[in-house]
PDB file of N, CA, C and O in Angstrom:
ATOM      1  N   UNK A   1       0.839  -1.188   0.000  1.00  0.00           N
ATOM      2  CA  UNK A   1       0.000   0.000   0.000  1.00  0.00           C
ATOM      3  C   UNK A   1       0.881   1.247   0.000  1.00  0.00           C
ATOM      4  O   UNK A   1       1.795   1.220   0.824  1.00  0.00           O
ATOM      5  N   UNK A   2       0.789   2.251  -0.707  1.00  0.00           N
ATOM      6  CA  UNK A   2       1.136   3.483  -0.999  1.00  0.00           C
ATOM      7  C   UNK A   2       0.683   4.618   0.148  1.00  0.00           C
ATOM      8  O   UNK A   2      -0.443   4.919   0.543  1.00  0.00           O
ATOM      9  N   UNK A   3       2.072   5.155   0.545  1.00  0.00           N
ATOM     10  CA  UNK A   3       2.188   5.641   1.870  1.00  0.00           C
ATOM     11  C   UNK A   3       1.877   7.199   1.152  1.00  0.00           C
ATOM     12  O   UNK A   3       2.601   7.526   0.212  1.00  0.00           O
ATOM     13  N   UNK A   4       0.801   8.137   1.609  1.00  0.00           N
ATOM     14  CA  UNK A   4       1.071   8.914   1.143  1.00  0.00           C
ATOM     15  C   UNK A   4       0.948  10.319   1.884  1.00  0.00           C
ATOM     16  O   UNK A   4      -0.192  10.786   1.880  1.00  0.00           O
ATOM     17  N   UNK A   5       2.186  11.262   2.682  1.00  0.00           N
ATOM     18  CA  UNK A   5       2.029  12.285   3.973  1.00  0.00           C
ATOM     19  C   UNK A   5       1.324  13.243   3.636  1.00  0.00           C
ATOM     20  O   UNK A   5       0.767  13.901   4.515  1.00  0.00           O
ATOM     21  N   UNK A   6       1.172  13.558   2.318  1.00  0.00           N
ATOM     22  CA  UNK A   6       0.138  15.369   2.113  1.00  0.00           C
ATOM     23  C   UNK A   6      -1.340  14.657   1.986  1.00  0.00           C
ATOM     24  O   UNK A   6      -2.200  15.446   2.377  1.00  0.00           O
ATOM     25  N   UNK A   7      -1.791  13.629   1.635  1.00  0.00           N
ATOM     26  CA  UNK A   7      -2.871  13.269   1.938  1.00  0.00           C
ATOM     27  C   UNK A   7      -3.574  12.351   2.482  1.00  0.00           C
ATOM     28  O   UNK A   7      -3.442  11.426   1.682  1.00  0.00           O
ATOM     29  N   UNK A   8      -4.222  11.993   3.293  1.00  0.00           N
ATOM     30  CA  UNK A   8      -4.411  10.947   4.569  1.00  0.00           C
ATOM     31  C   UNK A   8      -5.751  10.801   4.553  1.00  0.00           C
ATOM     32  O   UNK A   8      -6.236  11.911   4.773  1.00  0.00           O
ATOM     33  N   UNK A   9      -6.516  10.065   4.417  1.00  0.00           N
ATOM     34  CA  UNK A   9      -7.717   9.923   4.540  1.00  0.00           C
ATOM     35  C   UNK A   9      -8.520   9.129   4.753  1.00  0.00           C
ATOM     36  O   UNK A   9      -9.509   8.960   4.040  1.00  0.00           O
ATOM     37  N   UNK A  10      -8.199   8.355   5.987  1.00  0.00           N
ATOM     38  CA  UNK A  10      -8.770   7.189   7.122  1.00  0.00           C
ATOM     39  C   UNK A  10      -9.163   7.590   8.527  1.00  0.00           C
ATOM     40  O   UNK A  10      -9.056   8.674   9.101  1.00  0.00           O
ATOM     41  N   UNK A  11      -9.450   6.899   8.765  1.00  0.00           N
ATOM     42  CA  UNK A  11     -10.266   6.983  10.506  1.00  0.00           C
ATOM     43  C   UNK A  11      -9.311   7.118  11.156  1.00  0.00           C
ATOM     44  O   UNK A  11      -9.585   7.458  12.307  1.00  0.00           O
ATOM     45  N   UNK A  12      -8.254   7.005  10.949  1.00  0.00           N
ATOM     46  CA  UNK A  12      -7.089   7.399  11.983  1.00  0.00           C
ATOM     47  C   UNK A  12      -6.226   8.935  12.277  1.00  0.00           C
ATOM     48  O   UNK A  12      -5.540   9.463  13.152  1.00  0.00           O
ATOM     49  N   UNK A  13      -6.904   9.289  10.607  1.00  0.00           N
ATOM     50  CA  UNK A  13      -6.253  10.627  10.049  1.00  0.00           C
ATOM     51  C   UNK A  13      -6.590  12.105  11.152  1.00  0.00           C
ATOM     52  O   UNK A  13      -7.722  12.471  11.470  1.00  0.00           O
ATOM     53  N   UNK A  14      -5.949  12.432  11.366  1.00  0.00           N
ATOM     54  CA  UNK A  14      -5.789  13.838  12.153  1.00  0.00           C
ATOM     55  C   UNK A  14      -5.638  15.089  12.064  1.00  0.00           C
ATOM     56  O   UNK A  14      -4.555  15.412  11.576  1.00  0.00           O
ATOM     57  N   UNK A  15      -6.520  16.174  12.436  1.00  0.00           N
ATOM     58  CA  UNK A  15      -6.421  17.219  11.533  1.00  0.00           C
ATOM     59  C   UNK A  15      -4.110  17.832  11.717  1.00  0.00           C
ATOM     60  O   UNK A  15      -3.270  17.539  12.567  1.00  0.00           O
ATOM     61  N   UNK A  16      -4.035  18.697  10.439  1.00  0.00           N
ATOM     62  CA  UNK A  16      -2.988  19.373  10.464  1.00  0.00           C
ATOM     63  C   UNK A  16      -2.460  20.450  11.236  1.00  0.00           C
ATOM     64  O   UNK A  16      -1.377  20.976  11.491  1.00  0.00           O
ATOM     65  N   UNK A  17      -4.106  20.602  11.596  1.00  0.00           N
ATOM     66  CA  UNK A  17      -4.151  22.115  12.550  1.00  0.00           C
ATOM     67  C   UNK A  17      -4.157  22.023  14.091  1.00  0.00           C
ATOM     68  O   UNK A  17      -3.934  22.854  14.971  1.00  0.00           O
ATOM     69  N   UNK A  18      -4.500  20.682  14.105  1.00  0.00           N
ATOM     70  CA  UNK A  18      -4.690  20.189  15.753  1.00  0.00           C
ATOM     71  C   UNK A  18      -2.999  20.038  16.350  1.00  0.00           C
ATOM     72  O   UNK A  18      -2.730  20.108  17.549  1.00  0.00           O
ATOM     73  N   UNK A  19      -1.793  19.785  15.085  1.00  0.00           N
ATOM     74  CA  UNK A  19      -0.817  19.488  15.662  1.00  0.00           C
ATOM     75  C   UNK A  19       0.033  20.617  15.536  1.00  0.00           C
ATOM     76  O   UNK A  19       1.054  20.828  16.191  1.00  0.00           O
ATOM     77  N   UNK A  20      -0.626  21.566  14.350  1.00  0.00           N
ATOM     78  CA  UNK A  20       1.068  22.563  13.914  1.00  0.00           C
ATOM     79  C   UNK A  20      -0.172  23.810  14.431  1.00  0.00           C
ATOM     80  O   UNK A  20       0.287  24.898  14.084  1.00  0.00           O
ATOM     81  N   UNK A  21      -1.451  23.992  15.076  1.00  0.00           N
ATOM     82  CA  UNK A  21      -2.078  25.398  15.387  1.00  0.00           C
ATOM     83  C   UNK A  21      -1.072  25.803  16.282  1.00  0.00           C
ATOM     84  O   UNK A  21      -0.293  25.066  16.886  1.00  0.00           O
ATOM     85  N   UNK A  22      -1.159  27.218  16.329  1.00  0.00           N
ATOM     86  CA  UNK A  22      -0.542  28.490  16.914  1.00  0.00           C
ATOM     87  C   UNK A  22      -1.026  28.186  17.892  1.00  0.00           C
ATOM     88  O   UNK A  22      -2.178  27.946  18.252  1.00  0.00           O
ATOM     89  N   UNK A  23       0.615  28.209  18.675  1.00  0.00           N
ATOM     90  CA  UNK A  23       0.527  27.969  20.115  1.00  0.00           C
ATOM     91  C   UNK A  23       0.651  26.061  20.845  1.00  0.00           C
ATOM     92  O   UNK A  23       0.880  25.629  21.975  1.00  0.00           O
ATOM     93  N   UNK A  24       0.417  25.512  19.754  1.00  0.00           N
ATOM     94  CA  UNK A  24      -0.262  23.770  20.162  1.00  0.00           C
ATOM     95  C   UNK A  24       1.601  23.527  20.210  1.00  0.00           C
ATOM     96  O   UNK A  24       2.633  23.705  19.563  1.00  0.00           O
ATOM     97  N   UNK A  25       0.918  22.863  21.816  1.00  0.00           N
ATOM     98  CA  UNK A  25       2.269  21.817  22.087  1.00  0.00           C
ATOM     99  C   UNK A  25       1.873  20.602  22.572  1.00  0.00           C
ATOM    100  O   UNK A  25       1.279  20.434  23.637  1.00  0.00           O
ATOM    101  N   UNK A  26       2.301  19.488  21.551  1.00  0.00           N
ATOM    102  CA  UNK A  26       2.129  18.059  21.348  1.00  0.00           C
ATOM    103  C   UNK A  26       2.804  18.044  23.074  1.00  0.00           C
ATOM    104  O   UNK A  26       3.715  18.667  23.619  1.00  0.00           O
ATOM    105  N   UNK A  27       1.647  16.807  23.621  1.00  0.00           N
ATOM    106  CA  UNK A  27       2.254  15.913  24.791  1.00  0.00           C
ATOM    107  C   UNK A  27       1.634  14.500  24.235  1.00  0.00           C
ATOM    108  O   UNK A  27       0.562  14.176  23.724  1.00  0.00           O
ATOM    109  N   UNK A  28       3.119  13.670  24.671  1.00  0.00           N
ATOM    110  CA  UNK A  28       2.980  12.476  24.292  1.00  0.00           C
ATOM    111  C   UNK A  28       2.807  11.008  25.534  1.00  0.00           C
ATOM    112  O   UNK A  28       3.608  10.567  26.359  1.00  0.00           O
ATOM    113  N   UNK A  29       1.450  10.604  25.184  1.00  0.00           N
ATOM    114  CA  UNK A  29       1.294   9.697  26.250  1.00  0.00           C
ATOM    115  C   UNK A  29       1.583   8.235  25.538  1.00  0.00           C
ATOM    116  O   UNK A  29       1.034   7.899  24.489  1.00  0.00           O
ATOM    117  N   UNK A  30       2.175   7.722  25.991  1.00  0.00           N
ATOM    118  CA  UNK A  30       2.597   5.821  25.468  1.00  0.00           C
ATOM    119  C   UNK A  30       3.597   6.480  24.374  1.00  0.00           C
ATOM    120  O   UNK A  30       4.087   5.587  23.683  1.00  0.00           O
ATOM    121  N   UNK A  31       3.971   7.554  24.071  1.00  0.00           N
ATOM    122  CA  UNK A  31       4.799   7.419  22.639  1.00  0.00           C
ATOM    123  C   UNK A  31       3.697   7.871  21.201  1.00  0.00           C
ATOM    124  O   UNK A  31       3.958   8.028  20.008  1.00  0.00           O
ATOM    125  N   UNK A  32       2.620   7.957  21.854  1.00  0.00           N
ATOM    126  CA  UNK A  32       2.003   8.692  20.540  1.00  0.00           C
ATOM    127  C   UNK A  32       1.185   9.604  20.945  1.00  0.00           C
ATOM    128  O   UNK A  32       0.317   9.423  21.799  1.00  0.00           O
ATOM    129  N   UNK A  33       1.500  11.076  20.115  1.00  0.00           N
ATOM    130  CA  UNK A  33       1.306  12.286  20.411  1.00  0.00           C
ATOM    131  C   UNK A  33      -0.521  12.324  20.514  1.00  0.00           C
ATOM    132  O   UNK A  33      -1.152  12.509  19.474  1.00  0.00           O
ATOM    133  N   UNK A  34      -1.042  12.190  21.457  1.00  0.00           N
ATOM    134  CA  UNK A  34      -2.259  12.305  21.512  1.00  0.00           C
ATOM    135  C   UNK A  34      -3.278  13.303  22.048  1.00  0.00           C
ATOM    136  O   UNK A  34      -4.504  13.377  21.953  1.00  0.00           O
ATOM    137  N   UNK A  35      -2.371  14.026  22.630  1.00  0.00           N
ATOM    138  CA  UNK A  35      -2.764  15.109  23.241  1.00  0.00           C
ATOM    139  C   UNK A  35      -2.150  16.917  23.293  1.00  0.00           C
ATOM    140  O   UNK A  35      -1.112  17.359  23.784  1.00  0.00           O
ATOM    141  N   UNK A  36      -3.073  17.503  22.704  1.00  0.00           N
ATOM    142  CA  UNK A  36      -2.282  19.032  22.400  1.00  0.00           C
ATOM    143  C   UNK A  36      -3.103  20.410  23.258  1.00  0.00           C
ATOM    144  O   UNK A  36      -4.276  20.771  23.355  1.00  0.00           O
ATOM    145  N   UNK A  37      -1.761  20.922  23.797  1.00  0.00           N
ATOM    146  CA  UNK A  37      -2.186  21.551  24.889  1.00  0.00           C
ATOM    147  C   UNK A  37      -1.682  22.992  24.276  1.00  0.00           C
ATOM    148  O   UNK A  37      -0.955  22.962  23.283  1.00  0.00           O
ATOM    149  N   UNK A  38      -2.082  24.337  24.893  1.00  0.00           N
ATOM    150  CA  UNK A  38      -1.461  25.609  24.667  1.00  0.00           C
ATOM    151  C   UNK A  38      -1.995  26.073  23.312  1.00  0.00           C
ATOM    152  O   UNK A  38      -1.396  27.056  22.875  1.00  0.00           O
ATOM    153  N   UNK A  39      -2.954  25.612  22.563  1.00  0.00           N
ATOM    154  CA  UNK A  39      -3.566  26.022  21.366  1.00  0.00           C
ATOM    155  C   UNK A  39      -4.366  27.334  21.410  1.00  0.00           C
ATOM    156  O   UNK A  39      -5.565  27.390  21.680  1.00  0.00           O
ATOM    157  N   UNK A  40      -3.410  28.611  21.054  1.00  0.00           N
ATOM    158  CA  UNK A  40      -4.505  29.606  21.123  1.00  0.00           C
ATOM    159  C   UNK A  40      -5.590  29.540  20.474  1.00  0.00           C
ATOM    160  O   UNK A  40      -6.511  30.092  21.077  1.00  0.00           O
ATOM    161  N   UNK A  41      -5.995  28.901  19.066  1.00  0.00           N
ATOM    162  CA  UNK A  41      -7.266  28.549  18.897  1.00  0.00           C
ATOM    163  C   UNK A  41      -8.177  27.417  18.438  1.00  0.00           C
ATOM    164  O   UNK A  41      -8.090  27.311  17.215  1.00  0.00           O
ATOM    165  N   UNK A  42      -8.932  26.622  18.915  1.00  0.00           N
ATOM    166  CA  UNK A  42      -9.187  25.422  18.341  1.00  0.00           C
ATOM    167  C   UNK A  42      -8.934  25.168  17.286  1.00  0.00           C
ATOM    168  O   UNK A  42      -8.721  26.021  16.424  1.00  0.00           O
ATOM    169  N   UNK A  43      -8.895  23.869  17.091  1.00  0.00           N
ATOM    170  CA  UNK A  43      -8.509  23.556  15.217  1.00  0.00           C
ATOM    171  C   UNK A  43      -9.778  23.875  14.760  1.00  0.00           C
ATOM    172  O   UNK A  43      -9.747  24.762  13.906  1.00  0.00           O
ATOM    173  N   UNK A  44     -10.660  23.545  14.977  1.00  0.00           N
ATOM    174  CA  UNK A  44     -11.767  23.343  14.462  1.00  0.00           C
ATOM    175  C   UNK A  44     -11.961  24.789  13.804  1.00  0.00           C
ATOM    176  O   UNK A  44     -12.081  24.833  12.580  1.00  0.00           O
ATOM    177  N   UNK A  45     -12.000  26.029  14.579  1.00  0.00           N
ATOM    178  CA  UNK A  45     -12.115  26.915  13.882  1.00  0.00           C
ATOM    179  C   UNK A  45     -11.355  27.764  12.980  1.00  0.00           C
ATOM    180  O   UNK A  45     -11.823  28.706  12.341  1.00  0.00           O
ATOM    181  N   UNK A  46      -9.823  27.253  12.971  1.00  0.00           N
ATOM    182  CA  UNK A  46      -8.957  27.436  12.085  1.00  0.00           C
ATOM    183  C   UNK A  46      -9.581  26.770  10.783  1.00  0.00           C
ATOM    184  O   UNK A  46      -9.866  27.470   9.812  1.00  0.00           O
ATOM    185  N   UNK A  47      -9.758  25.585  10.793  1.00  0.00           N
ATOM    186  CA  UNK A  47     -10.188  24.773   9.608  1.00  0.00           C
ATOM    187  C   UNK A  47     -11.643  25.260   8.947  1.00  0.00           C
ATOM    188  O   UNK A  47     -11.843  25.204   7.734  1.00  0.00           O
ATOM    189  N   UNK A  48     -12.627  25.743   9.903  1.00  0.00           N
ATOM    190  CA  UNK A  48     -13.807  26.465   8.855  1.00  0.00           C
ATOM    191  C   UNK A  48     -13.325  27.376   8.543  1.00  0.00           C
ATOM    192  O   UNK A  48     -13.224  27.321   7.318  1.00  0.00           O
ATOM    193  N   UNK A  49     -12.564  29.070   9.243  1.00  0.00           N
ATOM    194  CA  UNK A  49     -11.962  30.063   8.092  1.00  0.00           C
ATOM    195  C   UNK A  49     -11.407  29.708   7.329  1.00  0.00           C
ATOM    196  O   UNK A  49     -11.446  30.481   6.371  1.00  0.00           O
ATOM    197  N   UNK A  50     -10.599  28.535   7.103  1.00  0.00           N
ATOM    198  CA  UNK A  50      -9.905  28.227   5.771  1.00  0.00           C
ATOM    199  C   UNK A  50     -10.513  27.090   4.900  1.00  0.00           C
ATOM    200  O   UNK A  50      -9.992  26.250   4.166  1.00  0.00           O
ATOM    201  N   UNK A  51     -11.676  27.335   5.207  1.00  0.00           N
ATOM    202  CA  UNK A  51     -12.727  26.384   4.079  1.00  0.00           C
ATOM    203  C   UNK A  51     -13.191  27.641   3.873  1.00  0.00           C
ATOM    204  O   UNK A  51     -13.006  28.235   2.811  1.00  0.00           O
ATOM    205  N   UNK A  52     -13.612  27.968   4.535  1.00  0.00           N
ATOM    206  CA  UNK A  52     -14.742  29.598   4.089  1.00  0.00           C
ATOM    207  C   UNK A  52     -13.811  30.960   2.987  1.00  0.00           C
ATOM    208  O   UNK A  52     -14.359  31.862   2.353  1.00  0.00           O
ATOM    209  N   UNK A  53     -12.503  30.705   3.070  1.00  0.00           N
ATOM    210  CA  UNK A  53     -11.596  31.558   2.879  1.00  0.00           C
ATOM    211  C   UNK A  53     -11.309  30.478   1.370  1.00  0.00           C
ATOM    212  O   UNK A  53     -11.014  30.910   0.256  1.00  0.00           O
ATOM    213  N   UNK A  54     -11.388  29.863   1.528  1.00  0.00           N
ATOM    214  CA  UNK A  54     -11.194  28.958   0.332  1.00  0.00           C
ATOM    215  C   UNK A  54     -12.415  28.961  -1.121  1.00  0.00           C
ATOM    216  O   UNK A  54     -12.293  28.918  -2.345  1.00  0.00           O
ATOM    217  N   UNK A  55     -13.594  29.038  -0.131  1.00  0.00           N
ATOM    218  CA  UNK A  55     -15.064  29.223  -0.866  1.00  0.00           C
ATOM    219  C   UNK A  55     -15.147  30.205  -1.539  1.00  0.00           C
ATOM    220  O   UNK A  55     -15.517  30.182  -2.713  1.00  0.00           O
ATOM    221  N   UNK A  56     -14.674  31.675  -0.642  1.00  0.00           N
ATOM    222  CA  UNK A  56     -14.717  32.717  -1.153  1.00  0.00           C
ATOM    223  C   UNK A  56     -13.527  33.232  -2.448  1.00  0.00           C
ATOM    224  O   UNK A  56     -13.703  34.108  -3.294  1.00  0.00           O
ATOM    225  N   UNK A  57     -12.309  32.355  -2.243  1.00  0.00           N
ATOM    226  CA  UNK A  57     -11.691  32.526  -3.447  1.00  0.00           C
ATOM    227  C   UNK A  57     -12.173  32.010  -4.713  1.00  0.00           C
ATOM    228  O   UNK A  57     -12.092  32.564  -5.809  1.00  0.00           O
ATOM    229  N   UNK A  58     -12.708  30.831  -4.420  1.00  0.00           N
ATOM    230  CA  UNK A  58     -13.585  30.252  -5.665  1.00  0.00           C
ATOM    231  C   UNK A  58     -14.254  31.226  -6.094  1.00  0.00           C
ATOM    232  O   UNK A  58     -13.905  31.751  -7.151  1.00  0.00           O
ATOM    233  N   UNK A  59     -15.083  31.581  -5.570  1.00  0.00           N
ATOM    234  CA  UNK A  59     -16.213  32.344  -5.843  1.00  0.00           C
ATOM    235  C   UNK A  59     -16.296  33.559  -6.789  1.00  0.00           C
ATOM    236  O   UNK A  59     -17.014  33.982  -7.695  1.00  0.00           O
ATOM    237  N   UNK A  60     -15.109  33.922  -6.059  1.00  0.00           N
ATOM    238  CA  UNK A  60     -14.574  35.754  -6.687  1.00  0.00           C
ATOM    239  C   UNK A  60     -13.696  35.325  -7.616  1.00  0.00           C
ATOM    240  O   UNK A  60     -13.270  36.342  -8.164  1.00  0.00           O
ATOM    241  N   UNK A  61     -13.095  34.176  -8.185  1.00  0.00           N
ATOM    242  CA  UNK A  61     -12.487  33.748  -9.339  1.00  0.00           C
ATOM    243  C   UNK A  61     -13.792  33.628 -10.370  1.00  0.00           C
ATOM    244  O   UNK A  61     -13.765  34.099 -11.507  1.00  0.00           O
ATOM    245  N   UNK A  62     -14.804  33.009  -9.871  1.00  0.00           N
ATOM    246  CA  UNK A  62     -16.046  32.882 -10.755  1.00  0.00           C
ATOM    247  C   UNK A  62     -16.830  33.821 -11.271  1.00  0.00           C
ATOM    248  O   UNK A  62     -17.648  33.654 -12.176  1.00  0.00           O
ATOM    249  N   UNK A  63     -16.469  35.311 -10.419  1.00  0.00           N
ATOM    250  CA  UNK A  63     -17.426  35.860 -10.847  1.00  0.00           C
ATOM    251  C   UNK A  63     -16.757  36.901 -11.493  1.00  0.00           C
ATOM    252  O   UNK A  63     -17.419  37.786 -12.035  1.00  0.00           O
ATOM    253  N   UNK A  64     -15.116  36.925 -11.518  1.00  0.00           N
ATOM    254  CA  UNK A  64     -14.503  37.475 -11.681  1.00  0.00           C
ATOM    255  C   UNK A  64     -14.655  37.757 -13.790  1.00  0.00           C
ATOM    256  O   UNK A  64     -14.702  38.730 -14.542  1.00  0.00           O
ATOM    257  N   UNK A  65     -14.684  35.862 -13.971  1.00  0.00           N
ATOM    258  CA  UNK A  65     -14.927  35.498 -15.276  1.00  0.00           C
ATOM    259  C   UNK A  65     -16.039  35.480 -16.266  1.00  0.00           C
ATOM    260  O   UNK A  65     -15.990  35.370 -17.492  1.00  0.00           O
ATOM    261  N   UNK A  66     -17.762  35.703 -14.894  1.00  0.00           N
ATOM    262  CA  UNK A  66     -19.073  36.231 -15.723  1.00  0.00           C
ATOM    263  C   UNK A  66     -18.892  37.353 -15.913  1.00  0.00           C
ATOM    264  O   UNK A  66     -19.871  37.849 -16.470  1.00  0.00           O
ATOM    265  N   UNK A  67     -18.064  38.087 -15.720  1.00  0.00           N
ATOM    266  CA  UNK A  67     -18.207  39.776 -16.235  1.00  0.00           C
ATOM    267  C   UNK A  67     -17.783  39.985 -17.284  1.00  0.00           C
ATOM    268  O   UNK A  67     -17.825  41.123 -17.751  1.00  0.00           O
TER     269      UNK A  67
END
């Protein structure tokens, strides 16, 4: 099976933002990093502005081209 690090997409997979967000410092229990502490802001809401920030580039590319 083909190992592949920029894209991951199983039940095991973990967000990017939960480990590298501003401020997040990995603590490791048994040897696997399972827990992240010091995150000034949830992942969760890092990851909708940059879906929403993503939408809106679409968007204004699209409408950029009906004119």
């Amino acid at each position: 099976m083909l190992k592949n690090k920029v894209l991951k997409l199983d039940h095991s997979s973990d967000s990017w933002w939960k480990r590298e967000g501003p401020g997040c410092k990995v603590r490791n229990v048994d040897a696997i990093p399972t827990e992240y502490d010091g995150c000034l802001v949830d992942y969760v809401h890092i990851e909708i502005f940059q879906a929403g920030l993503q939408c809106f580039f679409a968007v204004s590319i699209w409408y950029k081209r009906v004119d």
